[in-house]
C-alpha positions as CSV (number, residue, x, y, z in Angstrom):
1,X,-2.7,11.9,32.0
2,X,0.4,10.2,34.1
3,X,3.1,12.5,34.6
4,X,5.1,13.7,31.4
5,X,8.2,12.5,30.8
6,X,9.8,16.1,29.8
7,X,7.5,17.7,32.5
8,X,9.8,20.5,34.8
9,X,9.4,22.0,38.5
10,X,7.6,25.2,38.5
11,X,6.5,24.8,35.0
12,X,2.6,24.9,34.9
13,X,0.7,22.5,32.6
14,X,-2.0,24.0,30.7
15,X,-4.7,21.8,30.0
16,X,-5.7,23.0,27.0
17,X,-2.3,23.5,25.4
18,X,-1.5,19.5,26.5
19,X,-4.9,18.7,24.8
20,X,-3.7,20.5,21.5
21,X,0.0,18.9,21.7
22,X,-1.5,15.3,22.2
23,X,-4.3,15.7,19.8
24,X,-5.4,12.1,18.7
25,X,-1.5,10.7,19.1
26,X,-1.9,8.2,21.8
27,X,-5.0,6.8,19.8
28,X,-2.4,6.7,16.7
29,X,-0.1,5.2,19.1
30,X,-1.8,2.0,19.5
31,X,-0.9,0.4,15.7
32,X,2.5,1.4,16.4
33,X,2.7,0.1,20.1
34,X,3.7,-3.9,19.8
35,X,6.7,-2.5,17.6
36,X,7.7,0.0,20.0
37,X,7.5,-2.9,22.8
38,X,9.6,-4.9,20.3
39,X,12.1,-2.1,19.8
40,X,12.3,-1.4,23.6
41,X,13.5,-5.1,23.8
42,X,16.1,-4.4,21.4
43,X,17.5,-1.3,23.3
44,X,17.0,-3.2,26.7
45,X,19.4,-5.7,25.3
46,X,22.0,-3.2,23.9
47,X,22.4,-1.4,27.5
48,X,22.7,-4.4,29.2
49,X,25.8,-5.4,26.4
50,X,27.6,-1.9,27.7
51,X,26.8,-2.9,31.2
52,X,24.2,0.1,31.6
53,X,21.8,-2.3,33.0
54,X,22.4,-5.6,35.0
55,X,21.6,-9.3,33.9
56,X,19.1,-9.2,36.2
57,X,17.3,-6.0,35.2
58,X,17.8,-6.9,31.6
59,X,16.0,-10.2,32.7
60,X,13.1,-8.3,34.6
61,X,12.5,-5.7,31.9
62,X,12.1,-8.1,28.8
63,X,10.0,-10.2,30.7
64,X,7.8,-7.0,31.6
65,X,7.8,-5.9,27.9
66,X,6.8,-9.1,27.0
67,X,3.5,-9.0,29.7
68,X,2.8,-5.6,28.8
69,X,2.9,-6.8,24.9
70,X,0.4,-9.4,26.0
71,X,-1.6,-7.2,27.8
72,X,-2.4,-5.0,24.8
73,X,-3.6,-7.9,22.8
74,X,-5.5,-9.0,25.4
75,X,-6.9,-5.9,26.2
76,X,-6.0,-5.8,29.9
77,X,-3.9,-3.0,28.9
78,X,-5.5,-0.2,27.0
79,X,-3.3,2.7,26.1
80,X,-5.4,5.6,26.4
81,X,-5.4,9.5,27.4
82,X,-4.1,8.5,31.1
83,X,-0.8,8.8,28.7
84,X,0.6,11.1,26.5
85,X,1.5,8.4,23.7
86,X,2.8,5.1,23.6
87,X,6.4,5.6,24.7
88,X,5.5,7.1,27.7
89,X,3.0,4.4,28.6
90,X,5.9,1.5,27.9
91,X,8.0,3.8,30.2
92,X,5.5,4.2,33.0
93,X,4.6,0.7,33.4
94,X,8.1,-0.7,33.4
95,X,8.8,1.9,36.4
96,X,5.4,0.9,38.2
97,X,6.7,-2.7,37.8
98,X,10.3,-2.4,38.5
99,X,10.8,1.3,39.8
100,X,14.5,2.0,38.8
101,X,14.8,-0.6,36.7
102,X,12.4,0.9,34.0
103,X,13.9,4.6,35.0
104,X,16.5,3.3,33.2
105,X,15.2,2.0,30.0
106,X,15.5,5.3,28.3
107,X,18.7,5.8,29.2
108,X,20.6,6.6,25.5
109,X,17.3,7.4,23.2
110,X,15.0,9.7,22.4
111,X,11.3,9.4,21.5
112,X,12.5,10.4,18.1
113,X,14.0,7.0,17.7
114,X,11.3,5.5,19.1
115,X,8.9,6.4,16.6
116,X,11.6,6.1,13.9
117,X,11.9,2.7,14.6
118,X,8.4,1.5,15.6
119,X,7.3,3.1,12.4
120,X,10.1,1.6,10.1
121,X,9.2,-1.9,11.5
122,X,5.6,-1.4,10.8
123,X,5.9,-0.3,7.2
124,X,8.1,-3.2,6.1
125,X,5.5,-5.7,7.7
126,X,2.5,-3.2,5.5
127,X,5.2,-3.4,2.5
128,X,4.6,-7.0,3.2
129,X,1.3,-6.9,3.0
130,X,1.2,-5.0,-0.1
131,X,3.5,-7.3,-1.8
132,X,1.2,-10.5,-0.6
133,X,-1.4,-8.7,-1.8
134,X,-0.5,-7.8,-5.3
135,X,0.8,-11.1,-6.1
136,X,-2.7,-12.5,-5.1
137,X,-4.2,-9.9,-7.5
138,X,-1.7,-10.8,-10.2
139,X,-2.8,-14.7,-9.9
140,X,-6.2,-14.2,-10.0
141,X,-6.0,-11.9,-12.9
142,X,-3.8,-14.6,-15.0
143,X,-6.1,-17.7,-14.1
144,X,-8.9,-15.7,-16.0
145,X,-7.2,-14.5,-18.7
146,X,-5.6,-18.5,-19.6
147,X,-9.4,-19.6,-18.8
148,X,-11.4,-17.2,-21.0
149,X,-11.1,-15.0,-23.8
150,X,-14.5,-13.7,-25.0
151,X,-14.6,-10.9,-27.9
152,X,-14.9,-7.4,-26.3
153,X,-14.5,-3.7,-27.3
154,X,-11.6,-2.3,-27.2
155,X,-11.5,1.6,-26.6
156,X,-9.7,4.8,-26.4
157,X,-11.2,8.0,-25.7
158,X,-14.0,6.1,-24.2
159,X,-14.9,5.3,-28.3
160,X,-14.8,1.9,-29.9
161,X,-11.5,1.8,-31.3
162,X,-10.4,-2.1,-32.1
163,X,-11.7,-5.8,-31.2
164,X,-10.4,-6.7,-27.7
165,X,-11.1,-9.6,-25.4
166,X,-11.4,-10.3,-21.8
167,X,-8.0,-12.1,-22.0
168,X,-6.4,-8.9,-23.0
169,X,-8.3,-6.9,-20.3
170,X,-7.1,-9.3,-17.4
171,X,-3.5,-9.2,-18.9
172,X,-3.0,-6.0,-18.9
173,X,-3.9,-5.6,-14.9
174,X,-1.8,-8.4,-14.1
175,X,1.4,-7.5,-15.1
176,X,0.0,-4.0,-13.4
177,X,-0.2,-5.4,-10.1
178,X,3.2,-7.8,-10.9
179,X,4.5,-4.6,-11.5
180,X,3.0,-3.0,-7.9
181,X,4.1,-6.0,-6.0
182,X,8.2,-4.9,-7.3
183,X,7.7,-1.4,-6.6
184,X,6.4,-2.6,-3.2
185,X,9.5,-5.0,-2.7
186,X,12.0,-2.4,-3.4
187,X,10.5,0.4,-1.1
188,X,10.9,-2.1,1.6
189,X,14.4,-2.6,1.1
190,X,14.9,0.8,1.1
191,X,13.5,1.6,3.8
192,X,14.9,-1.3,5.8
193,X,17.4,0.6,8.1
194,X,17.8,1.1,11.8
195,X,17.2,4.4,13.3
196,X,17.7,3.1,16.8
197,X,20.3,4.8,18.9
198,X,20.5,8.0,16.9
199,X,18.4,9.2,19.4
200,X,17.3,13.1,19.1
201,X,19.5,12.7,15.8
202,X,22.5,13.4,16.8
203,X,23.7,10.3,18.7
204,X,24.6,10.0,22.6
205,X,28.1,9.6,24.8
206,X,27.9,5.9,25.4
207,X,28.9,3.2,23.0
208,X,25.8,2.0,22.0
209,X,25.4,-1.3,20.5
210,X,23.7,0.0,17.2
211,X,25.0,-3.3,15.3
212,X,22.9,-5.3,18.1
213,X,19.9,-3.6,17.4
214,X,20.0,-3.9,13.9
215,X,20.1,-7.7,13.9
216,X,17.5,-8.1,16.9
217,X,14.9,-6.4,15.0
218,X,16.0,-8.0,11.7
219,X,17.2,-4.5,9.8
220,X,19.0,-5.3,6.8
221,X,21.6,-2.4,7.5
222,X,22.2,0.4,10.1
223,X,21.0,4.1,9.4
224,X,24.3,4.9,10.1
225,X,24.4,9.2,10.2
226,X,22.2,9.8,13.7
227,X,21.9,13.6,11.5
228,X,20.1,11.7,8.9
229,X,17.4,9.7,11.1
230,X,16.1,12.8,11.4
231,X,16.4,14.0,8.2
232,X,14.8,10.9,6.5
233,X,11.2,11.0,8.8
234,X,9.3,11.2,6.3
235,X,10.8,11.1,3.3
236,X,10.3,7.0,4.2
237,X,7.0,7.5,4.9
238,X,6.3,9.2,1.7
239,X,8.1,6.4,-0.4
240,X,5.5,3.8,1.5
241,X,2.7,5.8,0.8
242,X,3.6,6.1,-3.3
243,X,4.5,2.3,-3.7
244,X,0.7,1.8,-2.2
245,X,-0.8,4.6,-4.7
246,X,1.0,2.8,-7.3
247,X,-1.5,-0.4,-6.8
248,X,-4.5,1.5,-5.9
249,X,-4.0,4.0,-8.9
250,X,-4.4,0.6,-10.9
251,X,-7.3,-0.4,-8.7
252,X,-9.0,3.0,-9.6
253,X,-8.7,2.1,-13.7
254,X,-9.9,-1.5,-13.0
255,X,-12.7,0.2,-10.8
256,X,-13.9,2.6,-13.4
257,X,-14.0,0.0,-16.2
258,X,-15.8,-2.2,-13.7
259,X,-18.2,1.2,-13.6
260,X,-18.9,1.7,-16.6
261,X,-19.2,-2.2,-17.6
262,X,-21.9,-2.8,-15.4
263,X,-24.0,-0.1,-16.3
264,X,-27.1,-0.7,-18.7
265,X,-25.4,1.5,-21.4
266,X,-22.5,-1.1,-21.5
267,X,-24.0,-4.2,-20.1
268,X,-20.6,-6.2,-20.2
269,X,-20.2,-7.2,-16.3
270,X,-22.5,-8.6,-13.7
271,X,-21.3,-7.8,-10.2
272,X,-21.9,-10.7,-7.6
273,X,-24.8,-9.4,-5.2
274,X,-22.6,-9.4,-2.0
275,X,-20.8,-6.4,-4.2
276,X,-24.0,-4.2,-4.9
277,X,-26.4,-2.5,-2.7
278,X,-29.9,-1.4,-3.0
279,X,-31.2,2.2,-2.9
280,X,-32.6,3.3,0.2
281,X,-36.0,5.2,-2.0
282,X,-35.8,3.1,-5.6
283,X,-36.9,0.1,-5.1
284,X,-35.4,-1.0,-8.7
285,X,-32.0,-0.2,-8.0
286,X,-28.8,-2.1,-7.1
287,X,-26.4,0.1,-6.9
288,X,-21.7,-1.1,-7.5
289,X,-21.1,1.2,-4.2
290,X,-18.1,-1.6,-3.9
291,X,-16.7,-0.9,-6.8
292,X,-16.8,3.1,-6.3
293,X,-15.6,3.3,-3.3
294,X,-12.4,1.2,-4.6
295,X,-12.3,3.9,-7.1
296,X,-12.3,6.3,-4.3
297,X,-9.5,4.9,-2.5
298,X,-7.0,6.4,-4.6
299,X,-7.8,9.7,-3.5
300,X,-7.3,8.9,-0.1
301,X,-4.2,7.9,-0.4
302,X,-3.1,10.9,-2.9
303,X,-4.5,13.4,0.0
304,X,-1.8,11.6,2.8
305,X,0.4,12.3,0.1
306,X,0.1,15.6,-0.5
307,X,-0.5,16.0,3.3
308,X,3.1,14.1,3.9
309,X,4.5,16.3,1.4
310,X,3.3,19.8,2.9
311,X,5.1,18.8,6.6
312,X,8.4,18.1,5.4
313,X,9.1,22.1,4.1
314,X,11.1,21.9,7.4
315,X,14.8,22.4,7.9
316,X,17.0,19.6,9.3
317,X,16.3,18.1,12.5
318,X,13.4,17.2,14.2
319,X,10.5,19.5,14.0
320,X,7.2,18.9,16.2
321,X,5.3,19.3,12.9
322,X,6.3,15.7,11.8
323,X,3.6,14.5,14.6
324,X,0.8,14.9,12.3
325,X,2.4,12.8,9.6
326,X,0.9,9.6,11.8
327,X,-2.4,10.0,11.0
328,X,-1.7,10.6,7.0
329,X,0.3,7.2,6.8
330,X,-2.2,5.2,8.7
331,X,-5.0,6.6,7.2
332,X,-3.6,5.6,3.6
333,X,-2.9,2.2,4.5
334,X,-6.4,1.4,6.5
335,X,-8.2,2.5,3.4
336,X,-5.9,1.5,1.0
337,X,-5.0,-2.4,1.9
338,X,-8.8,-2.7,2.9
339,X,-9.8,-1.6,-0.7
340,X,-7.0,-4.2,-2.0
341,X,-8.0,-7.1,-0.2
342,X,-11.7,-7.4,-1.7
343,X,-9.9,-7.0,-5.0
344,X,-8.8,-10.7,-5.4
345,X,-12.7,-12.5,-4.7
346,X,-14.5,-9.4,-6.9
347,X,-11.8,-10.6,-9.9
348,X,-12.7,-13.9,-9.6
349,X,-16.3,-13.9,-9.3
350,X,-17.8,-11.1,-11.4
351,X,-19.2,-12.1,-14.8
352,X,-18.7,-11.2,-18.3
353,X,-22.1,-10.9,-20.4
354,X,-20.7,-12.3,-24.1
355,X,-23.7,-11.8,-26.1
356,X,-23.6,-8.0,-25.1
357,X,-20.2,-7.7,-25.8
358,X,-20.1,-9.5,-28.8
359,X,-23.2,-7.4,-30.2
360,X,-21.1,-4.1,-29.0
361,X,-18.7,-4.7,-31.6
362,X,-19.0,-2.8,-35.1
363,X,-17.9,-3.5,-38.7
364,X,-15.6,-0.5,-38.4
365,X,-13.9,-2.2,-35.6
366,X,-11.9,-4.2,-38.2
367,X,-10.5,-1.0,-40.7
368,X,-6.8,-1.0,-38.6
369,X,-6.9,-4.8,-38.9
370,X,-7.5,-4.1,-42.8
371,X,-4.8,-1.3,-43.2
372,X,-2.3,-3.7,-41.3
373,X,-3.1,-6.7,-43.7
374,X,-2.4,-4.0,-46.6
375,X,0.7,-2.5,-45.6
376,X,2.1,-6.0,-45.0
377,X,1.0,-6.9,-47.8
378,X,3.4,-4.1,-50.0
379,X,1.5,-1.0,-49.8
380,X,2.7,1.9,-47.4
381,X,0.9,2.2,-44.2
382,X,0.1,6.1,-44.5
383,X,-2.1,4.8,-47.9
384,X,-3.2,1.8,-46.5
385,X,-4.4,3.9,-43.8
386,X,-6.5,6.2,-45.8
387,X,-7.7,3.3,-48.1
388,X,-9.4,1.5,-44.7
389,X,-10.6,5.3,-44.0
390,X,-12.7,5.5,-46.5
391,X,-14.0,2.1,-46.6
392,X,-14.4,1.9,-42.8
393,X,-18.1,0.8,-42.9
394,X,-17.3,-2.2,-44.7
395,X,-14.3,-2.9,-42.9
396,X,-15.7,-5.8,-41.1
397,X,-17.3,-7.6,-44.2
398,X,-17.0,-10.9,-43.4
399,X,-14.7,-11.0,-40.1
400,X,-15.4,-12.6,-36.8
401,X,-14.0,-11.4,-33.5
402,X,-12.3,-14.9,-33.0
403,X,-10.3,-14.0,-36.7
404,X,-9.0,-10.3,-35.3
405,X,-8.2,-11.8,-32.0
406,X,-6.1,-15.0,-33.7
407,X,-4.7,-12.5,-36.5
408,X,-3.2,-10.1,-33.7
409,X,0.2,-11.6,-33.2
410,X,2.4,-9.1,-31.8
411,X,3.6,-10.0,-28.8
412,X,1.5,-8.9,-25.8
413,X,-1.5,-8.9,-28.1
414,X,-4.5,-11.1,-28.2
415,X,-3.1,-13.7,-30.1
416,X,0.5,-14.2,-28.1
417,X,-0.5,-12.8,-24.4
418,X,3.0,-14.6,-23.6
419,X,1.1,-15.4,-20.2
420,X,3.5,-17.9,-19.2
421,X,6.3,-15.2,-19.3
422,X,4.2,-13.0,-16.7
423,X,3.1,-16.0,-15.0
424,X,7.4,-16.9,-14.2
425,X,7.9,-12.7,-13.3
426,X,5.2,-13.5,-10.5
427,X,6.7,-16.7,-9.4
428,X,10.0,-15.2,-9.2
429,X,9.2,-12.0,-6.6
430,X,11.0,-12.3,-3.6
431,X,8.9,-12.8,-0.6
């Protein structure tokens, strides 16, 4: 490891205790690296407006962010144990490169708002994401339901409660995901603030350029209290983390209908093959591990959660804890946006078996249709209600599917899906 940054003469460094203080953080380090290169530019700039740093080392040190940068994509850089995270590895290279020069750089911040500000710019380009990705979801799931509405089952309590359709079914997970896409917007404008210059969160004694900083890196406003920067590491975090369980919650329900629709019991869904796997000992199975490890994902990111949640019992100011809350974030996200992005071509190629759906629905399917009909027609719902009760076998006598479906004109129901309205909401997100 190269020399540590708060290291002190006469102060021995156990190897052990430096292994236990790291732990996997420089690994962690490397998603957050290109935005702590991009932030270092930002600060670079900011000295060299207060006259803490000449034109010409301003000059030499963006240019040497911007190599290094390069270097990580291409791989000629590696950050690695040899440092103890990825501030200290942007500050060691610009002093191998331009000895006092990169001394310098950290003149007026703090690795506190270094990670503050790396992280911030990382989750509003994973709100992003999220956003993109939700919309996506959203389309597919309103180009199937204006294309096809097949007769289905409708349940609660996992019982056959009322005739349905696919229509209905995609509809409903649309405006979900419509829905997840705002939630995702508004977390990112929330947490689109700049910590930089707060430094250990509690400011320094020069006259930083905070205001530069916040337009550079494109922050719609200033974190203005340095005492709150602090205070708001991981609260931020955790608002990211419940915008994405929020979408993968809905991917969870969508997954477990998907479950139980493609198994031989239901019979409603056909998976494509690329979405199935085979059993390693029974030779007749294929098996929707896809679609249960979606529904898996939400647990995932409920433990980084609860694991975000636990660290912040801490009073104000910045508390070594807060390390560990890396590895819940990124861990969320990885699984999370990798379970969303195989959402969109799994919603737009799966299959609906009509005959077995159509056969799945029962005469007594139709008694709240009947007791509806009744108490429109004059006679009050509660004895309408126990009229269809007791003839709820014969219900359906004479009714189609296609009749329930066209009859059901509330709106949001089958027969008035007001698609087009849901169809504006996700044209008119912000990007």
């Amino acid at each position: 490891m190269s020399d540590l940054l708060w290291k002190k003469d006469g102060v021995r460094i156990d190897a052990r205790i430096m292994r236990f203080l790291a732990g996997d953080d420089v690994l962690l380090d490397r998603e957050f690296f290109l935005y702590d290169i991009t932030a270092s530019k930002a600060h670079v700039e900011g000295l060299a407006r207060i006259g803490l740093l000449g034109a010409d080392e301003c000059v030499a040190l963006l240019r040497e962010l911007d190599a290094l940068a390069a270097d990580f994509r291409s791989g000629a850089f590696v950050l690695d144990a040899r440092h103890e995270d990825g501030h200290s590895a942007i500050e060691a290279r610009l002093t191998e490169r331009l000895g006092d020069a990169g001394r310098k750089v950290h003149t007026g911040r703090s690795r506190n708002d270094q990670i503050l500000v790396a992280t911030r710019l990382w989750l509003k380009d994973r709100l992003s994401e999220l956003v993109a990705q939700c919309r996506v979801i959203a389309g597919v799931c309103l180009e199937r339901a204006a294309r096809e509405a097949l007769p289905m089952p409708g349940y609660t309590h996992l019982q056959r409660a009322v005739v349905s359709s696919t229509a209905m079914w995609f509809a409903g997970y649309a405006e979900g995901f419509i829905d997840n896409a705002q939630r995702a917007l508004h977390t990112r404008d929330w947490i689109d603030a700049n910590p930089l210059g707060s430094a250990a969160g509690y400011g320094v004694n020069l006259a930083l350029d905070r205001d530069h900083g916040t337009a550079a890196l494109g922050f719609a406003r200033l974190q203005v209290a340095a005492t709150y920067a602090q205070l708001s590491r991981g609260k931020f975090e955790l608002a990211a983390i419940e915008a994405l369980a929020s979408a993968v919650l809905d991917l969870r329900r969508l997954a477990w209908d998907l479950s139980l629709f493609t198994t031989a019991e239901f019979g409603f869904v056909s998976l494509p093959a690329e979405f199935t796997t085979g059993s390693s000992i029974m030779p007749n199975k294929r098996n929707p591990d896809v679609v249960e490890l979606m529904r898996a994902t939400y647990a995932t990111v409920a433990a980084a959660r609860t694991e975000t949640e636990q660290l912040l019992s801490l009073p104000s100011g910045y508390q070594r804890d807060l390390q560990y809350g890396k590895g819940a974030l990124l861990h969320a996200f990885g699984h999370g946006m990798g379970a969303l992005a195989l959402l969109p071509d799994l919603l737009a190629r799966f299959q609906w078996n009509a005959a077995t759906m159509r056969a799945a629905i029962e005469p007594s399917m139709y008694a709240t249709d009947l007791a509806i009909e009744q108490a429109a027609a004059g006679v009050p719902f509660r004895e309408a209600y126990r009229k269809a009760a007791q003839d709820v076998d014969v219900a359906g006598a004479g009714r189609t599917p296609e009749q329930s479906l066209a009859a059901r004109i509330s709106p949001g129901a089958s027969a008035n899906l007001r698609l087009d309205e849901l169809q504006r909401r996700l044209e008119h997100l912000a990007n």
